[in-house]
Residue, then its C-alpha position, 0 to 999 in steps of 0.5 A: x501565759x499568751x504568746x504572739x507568733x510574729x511572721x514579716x511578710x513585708x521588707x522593711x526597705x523603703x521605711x523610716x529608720x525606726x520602723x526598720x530597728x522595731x523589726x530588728x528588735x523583734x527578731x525579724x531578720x529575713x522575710x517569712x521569718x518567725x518568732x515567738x514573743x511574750x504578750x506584754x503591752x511593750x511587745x504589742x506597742x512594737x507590732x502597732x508600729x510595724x502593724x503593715x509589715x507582720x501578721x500577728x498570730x496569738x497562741x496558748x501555751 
């Protein structure tokens, strides 16, 4: 199974409402925090939206 390693590298301040709850429900809390997601279509719908705040990075397990 393929995970996606999701980093913030820009503050949601400044966005809509709903780009910053997307970040929220990532796991995103602070700037250069990380975390690991499954790859699914609904986890890549949450990352096109919030494509300018994170760098996504794939990784095998």
């Amino acid at each position: 199974m393929k995970k996606l390693k999701i980093t913030l590298v820009k503050s949601p301040i400044g966005y809509k409402y709903d780009q910053k709850d997307t970040v929220k429900r990532l796991g995103l809390r602070k700037l250069n925090s990380t975390v690991i997601k499954e790859d699914i279509p609904q986890i890549r719908g949450m990352i096109r939206k919030v494509r300018h705040l994170v760098k996504v990075e794939e990784i095998e397990e």
